[in-house]
VEXKELO-725066 format. One record per residue: x, y, z of N, C-alpha, C, O, CB in turn. Coordinates in pm, whole numbers, padded with zeros to 5 digits, always signed. Glycine has a CB too. Layout:
VEXKELO-725066
XYZXYZXYZXYZXYZ/...
end
This chain:
VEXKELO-725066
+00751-01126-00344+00674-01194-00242+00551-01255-00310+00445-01198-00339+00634-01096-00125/+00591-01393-00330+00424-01462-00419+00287-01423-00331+00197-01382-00405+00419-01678-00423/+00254-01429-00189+00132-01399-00128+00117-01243-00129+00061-01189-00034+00128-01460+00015/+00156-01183-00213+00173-01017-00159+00009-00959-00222+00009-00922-00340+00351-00907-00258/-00094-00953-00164-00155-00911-00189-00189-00756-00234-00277-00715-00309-00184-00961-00133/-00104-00697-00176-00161-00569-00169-00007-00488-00228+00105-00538-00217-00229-00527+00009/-00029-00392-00271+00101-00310-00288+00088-00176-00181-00029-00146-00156+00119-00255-00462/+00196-00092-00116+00148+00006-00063+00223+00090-00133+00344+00069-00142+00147+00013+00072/+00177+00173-00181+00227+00322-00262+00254+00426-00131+00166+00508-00107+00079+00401-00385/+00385+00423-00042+00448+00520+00009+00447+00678-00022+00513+00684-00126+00550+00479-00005/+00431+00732-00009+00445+00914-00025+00501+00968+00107+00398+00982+00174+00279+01003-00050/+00587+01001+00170+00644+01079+00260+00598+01198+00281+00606+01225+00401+00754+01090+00240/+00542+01303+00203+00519+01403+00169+00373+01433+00170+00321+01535+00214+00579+01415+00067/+00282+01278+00087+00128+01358+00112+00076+01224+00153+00122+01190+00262+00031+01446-00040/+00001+01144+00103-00073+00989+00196-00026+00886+00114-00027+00877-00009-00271+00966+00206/+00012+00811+00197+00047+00633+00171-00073+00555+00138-00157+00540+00227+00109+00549+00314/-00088+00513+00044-00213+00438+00045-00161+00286+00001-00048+00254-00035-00332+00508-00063/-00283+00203+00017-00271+00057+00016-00333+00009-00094-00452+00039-00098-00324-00009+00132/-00287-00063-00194-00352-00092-00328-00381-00263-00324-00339-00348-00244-00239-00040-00466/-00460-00274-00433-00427-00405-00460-00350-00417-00558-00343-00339-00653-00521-00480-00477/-00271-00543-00536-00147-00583-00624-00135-00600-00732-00140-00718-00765-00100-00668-00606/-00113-00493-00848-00185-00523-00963-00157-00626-01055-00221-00676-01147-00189-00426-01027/+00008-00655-00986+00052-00755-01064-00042-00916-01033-00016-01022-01090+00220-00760-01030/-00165-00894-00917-00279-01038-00891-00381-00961-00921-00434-01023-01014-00302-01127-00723/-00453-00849-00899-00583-00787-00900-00589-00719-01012-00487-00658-01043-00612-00703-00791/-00716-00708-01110-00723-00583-01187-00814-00439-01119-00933-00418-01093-00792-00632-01329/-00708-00371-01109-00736-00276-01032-00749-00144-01123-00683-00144-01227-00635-00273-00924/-00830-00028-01092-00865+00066-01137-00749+00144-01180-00655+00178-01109-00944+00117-01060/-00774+00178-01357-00626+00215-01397-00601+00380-01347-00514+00442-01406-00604+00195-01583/-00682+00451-01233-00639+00585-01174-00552+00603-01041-00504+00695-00975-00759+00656-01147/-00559+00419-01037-00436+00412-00872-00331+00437-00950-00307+00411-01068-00401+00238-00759/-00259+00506-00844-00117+00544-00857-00044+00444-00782-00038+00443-00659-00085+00688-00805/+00028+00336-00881+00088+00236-00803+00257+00251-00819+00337+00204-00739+00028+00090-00853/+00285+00311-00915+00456+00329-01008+00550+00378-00871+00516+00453-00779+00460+00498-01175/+00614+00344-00882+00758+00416-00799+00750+00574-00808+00726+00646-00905+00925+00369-00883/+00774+00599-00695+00769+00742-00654+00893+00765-00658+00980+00678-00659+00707+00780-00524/+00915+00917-00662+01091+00973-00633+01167+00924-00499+01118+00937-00387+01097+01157-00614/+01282+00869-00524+01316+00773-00406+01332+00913-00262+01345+00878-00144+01504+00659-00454/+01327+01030-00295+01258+01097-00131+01166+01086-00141+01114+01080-00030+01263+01233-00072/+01099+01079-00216+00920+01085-00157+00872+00970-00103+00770+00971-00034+00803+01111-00273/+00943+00855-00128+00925+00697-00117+00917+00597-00182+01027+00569-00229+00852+00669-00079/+00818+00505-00217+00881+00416-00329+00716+00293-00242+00615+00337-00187+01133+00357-00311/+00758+00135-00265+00624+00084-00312+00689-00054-00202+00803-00099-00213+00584+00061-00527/+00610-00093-00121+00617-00175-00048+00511-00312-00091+00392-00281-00091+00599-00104+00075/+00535-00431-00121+00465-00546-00106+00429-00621+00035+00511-00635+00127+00533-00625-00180/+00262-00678+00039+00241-00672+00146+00154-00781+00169+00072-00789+00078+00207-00558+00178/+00142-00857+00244+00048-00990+00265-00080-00910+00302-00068-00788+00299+00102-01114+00399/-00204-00962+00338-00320-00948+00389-00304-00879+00560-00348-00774+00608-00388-01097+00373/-00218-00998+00625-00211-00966+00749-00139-00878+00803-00171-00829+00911-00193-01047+00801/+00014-00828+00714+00061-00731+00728+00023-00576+00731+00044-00476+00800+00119-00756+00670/-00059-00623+00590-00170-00476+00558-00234-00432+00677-00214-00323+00731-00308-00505+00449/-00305-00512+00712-00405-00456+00825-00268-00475+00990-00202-00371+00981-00604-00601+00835/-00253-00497+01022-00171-00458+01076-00071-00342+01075-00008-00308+01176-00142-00530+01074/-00060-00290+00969+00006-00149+00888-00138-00075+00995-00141-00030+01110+00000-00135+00638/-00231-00091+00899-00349+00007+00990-00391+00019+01028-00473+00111+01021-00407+00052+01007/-00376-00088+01134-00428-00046+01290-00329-00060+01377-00345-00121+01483-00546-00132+01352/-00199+00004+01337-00078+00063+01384-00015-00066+01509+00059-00031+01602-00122+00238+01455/-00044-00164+01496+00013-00305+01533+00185-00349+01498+00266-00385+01583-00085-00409+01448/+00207-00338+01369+00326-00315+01322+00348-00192+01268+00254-00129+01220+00356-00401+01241/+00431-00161+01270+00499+00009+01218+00602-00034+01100+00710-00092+01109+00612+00114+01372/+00503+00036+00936+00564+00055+00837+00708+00074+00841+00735+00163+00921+00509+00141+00787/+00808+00025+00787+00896+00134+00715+00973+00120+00623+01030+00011+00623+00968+00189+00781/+01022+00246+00474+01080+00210+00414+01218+00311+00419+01191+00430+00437+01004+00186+00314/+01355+00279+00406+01451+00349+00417+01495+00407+00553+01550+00514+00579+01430+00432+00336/+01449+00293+00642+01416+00338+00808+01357+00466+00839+01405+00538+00926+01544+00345+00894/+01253+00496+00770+01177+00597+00804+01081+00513+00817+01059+00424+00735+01161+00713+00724/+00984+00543+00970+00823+00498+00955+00725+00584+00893+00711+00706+00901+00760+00475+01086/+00641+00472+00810+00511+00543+00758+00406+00597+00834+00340+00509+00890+00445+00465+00686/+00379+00682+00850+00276+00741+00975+00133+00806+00878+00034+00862+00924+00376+00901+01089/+00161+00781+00756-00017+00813+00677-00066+00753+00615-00123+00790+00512-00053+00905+00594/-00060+00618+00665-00140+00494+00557-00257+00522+00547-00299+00599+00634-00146+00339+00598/-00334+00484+00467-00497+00473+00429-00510+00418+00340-00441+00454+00245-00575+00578+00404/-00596+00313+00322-00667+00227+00165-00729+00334+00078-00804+00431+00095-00816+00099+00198/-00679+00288-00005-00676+00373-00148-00842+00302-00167-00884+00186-00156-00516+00322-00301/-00907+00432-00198-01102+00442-00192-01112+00390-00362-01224+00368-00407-01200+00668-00157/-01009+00375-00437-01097+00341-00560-01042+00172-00543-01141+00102-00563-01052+00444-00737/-00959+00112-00522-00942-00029-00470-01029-00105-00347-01079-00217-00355-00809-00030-00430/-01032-00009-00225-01133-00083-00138-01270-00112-00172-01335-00195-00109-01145-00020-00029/-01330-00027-00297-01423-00080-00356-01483-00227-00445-01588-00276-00487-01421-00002-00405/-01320-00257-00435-01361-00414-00531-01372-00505-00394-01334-00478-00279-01202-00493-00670/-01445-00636-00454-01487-00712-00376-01349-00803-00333-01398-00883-00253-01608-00780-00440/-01216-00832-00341-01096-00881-00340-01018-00775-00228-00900-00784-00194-01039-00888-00495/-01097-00694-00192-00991-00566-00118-01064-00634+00046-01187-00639+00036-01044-00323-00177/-01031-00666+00137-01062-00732+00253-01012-00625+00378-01056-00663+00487-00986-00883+00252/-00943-00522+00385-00909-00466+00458-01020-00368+00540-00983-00296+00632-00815-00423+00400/
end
């Protein structure tokens, strides 16, 4: 997805967080952005408007037809000035 701003790092198990895309942003090398174990979840690409819509529960995540129910912006990315959410 060329506009994909954001990546979301899925976890089933502990919190989903929302990154920036590192393949457009240089983002802090302690996000955990890599593919997770495909039960635990795995890495969703995401426009701007989708993102925020993810969290303020407008559209409902999902990957593997499971919905995501623990999104949150990842605190060392919402710190750069490029993170808009």
């Amino acid at each position: 997805m060329a506009d994909a701003k954001y990546l979301i790092n899925v976890d089933f198990f502990e919190i989903s967080r929302i990154h920036l895309n590192p393949e457009k942003y240089d983002i802090d090398a302690r996000c955990q952005t890599g593919l997770k174990n495909h039960e635990a979840g795995g890495t969703v690409l995401a426009t701007e408007e989708e993102a925020f819509s993810y969290l303020r529960n407008e559209k409902i995540l999902t990957l593997n037809n499971k919905p995501v129910k623990n999104l949150q912006r990842c605190k060392l990315c919402s710190s750069k000035q490029d993170y808009t959410l």
